[in-house]
C-alpha positions as CSV (number, residue, x, y, z in Angstrom):
1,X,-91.1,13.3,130.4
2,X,-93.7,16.1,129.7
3,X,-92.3,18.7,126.9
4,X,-95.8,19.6,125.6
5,X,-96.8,23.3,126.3
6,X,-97.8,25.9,124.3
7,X,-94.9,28.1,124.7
8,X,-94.5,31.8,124.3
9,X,-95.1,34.8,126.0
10,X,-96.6,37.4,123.2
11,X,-99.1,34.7,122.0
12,X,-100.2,34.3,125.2
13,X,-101.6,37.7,125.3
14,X,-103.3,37.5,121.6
15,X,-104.8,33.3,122.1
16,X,-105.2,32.6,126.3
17,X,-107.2,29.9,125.4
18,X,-104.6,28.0,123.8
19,X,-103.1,28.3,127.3
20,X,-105.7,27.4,129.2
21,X,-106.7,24.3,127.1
22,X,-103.1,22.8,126.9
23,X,-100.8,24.6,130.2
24,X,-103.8,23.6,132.4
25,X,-106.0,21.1,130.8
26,X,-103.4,19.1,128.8
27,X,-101.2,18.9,132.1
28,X,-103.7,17.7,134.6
29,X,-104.5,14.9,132.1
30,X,-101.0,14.1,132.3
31,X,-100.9,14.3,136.2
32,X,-104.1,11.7,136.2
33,X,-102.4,9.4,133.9
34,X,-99.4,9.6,136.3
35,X,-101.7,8.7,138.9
36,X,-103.4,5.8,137.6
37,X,-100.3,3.8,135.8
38,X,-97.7,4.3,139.3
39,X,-95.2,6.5,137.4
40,X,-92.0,6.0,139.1
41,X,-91.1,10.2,138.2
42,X,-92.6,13.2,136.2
43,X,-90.2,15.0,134.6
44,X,-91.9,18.1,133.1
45,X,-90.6,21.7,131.9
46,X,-91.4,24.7,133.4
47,X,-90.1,28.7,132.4
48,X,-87.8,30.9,133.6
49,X,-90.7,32.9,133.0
50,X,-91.9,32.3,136.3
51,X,-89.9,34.6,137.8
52,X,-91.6,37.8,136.4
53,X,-90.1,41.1,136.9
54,X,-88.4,39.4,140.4
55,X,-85.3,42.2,140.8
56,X,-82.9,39.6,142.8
57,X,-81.0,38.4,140.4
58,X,-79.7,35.7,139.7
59,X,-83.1,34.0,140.3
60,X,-83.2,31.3,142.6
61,X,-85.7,28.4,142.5
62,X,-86.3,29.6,146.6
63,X,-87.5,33.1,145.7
64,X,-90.9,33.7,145.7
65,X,-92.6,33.7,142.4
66,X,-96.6,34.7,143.0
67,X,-96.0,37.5,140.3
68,X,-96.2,36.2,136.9
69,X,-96.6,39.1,134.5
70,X,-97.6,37.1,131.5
71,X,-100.8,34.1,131.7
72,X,-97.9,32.2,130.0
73,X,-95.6,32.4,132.9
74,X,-98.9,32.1,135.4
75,X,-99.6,28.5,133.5
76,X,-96.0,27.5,133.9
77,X,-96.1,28.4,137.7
78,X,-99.4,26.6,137.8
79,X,-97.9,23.5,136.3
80,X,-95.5,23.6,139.5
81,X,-98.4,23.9,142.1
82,X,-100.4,20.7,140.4
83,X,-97.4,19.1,140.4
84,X,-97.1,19.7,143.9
85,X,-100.2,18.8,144.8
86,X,-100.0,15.4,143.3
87,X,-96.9,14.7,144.2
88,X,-98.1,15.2,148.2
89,X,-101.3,13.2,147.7
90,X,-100.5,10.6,145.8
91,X,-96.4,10.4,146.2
92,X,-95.8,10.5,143.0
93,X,-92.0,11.5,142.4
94,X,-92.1,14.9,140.2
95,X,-89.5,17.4,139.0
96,X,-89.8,20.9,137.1
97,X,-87.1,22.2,135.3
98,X,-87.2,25.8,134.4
99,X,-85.7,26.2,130.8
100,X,-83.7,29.7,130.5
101,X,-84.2,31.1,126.8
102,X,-83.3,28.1,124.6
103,X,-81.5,28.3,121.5
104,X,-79.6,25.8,118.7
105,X,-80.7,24.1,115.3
106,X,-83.9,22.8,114.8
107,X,-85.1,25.3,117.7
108,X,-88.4,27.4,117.4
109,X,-89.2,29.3,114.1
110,X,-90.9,32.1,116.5
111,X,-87.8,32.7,118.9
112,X,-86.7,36.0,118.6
113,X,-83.1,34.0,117.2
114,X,-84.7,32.4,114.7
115,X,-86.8,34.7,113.8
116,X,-84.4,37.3,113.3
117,X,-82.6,35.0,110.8
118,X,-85.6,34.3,108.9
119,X,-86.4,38.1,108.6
120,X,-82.7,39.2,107.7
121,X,-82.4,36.6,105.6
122,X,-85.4,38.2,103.6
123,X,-84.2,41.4,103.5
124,X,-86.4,42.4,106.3
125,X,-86.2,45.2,109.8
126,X,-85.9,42.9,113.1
127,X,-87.4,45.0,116.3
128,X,-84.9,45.0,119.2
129,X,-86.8,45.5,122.0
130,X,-86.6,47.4,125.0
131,X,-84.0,49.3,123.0
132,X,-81.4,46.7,123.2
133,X,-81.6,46.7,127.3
134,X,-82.8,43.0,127.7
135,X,-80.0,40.6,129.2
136,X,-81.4,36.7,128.7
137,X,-79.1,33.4,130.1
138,X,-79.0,32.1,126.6
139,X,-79.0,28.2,126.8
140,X,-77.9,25.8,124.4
141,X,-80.0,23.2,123.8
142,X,-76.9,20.2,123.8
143,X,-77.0,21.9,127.4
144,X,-80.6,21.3,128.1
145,X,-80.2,17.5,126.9
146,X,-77.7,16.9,129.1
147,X,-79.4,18.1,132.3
148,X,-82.6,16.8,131.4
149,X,-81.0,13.1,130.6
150,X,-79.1,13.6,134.1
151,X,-82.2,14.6,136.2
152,X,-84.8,12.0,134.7
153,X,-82.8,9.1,136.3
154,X,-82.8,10.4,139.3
155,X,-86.6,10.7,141.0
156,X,-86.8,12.5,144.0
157,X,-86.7,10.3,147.4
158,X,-89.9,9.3,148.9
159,X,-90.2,10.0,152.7
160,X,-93.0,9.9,155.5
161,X,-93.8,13.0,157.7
162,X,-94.4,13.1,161.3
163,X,-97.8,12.9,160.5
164,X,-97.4,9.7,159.0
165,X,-98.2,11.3,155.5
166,X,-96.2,11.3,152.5
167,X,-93.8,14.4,152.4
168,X,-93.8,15.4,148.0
169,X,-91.1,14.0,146.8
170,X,-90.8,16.8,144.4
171,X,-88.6,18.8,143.0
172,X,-87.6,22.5,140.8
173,X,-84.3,23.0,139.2
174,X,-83.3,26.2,136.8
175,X,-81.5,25.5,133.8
176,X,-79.6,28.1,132.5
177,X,-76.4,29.2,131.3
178,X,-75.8,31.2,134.3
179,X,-74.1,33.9,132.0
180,X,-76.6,36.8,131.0
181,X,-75.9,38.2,127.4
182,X,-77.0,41.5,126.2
183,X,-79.6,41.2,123.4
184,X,-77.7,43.8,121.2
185,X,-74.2,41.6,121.7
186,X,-76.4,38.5,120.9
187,X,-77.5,40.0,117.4
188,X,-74.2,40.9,116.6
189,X,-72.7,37.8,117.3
190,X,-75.6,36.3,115.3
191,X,-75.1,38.5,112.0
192,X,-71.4,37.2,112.1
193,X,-72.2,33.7,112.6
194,X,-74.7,34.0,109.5
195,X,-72.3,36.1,107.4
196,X,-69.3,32.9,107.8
197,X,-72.2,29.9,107.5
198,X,-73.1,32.3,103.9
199,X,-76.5,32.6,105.1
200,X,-76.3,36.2,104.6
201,X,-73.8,38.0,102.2
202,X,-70.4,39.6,103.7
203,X,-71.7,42.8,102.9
204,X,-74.9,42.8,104.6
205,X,-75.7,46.1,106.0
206,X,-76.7,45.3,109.4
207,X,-77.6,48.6,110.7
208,X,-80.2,49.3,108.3
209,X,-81.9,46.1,109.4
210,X,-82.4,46.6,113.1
211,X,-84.6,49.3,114.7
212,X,-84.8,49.3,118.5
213,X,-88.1,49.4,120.1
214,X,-89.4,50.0,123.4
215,X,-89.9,46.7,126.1
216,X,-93.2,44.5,124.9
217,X,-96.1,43.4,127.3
218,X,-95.5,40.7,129.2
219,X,-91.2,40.8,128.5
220,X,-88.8,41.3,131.5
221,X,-85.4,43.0,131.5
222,X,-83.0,40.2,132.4
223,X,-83.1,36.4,133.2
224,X,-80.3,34.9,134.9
225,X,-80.1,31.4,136.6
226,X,-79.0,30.4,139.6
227,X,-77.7,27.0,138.5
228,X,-76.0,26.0,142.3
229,X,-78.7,23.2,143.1
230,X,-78.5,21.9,139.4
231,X,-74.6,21.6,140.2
232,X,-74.9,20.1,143.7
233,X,-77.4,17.5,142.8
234,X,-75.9,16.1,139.1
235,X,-72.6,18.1,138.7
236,X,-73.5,19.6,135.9
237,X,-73.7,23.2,134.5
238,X,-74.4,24.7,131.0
239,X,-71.8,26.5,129.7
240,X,-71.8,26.6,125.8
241,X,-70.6,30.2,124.8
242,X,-72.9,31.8,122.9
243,X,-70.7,32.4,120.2
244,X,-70.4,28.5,119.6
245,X,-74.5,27.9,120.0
246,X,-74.7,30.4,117.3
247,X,-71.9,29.3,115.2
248,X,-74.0,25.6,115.5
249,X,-77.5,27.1,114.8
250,X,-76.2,29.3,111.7
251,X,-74.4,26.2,110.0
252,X,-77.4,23.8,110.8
253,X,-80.1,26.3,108.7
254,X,-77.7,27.0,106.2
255,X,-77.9,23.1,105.5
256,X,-81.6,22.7,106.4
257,X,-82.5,25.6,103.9
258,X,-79.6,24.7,101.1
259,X,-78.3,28.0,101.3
260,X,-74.9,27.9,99.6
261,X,-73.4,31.4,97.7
């Protein structure tokens, strides 16, 4: 199971290297090791990102996805060729799972979720961008668990062509909430859900703490999974309501902070 990446679409336009050193670098080591210990299956994560500004929506791991408009998202979609590639020439069993927008407690201090707590918390304006427009498939992370638990016991079958060469026994699944929410309903329900954990006061002014910007380099408009493989294959689908990841996230850094009022 291959978690390591260096994640993150805006740093990816201020340090590429980083990208290049651990995306591309880091994850052909881990394909060689793969290759000389006989893994029995690569489980590894790839992005919604990969997508780009694709307009069929919800995105489907059969669309086409040669226009990455971040390097992030062109390291993540690199990540799926190698594996690929190595999977076909050395059948070894491989699956990417492309994580939609992951949230809960003990998440990433530079996700736009946690990030906006951190700064209203401090009495600070958080930048909504693209005016508010973005929708993202908002996925729990007790969701993403549960698929990738489900998935990593299960390798892909190896089978021989009609050439007498191994077909990949590879695999791409999205995981996702398969629920887009609108960024500006998403802060609101996370003021709310700070506010009842008393992370921030029941009078906090909200409005004076949000300014809406236009779209950043590199963001897209909406994510939105199409989970019906995901479903087929393991019978599962994410489904936590935003409302109750929040609820979870806002309790777990009131008591990871000590915030009590």
């Amino acid at each position: 199971m291959n978690l390591a990446a260096q994640a993150g679409v805006r740093y990816s336009i201020t340090n590429p290297d980083a990208y290049i050193e651990s995306n591309l670098i880091g994850f052909y080591n881990i394909l060689e090791a793969c290759r000389h210990h006989e893994v029995e299956h690569l489980v590894y994560a790839s992005s919604s990102s990969v997508y780009g500004s694709n307009k069929k929506v919800p995105y489907s791991t059969d669309d086409k996805v040669d226009n990455p408009v971040s390097l992030y998202a062109a390291t993540k979609k690199s990540n799926e060729l190698m594996a690929h590639a190595y999977s076909k020439l050395y059948n070894i069993p491989s699956t990417g799972l492309r994580f939609f927008t992951v949230y809960g407690p003990a998440g990433r201090p530079d996700m736009a979720y946690f990030g906006f707590t951190n700064k209203l918390r401090e009495g600070k304006t958080i930048q909504i961008f693209n005016y508010g427009n973005c929708k993202r498939d908002f996925t729990f992370v007790d969701d993403i668990v549960e698929g990738v638990v489900r998935i990593m016991q299960h390798a892909p079958e190896k089978a021989t062509g009609e050439d007498g060469l191994p077909v990949p026994p590879y695999k791409v699944y999205n995981i996702g909430n398969n629920s887009p929410e609108n960024l500006l309903d998403f802060v609101t329900i996370l003021q709310e859900e700070l506010i009842a954990a008393k992370v921030l006061p029941s009078d906090y002014d909200f409005d004076a703490h949000k300014e809406l910007v236009p779209m950043q380099p590199g963001d897209v408009p909406v994510t939105y999974a199409d989970t019906t493989p995901l479903e087929q294959d393991f019978g599962f689908r994410p489904s936590t309501p935003l409302r109750d990841g929040l609820r979870a996230f806002a309790q777990w850094y009131a008591k990871y902070y000590g915030i009590c009022r």
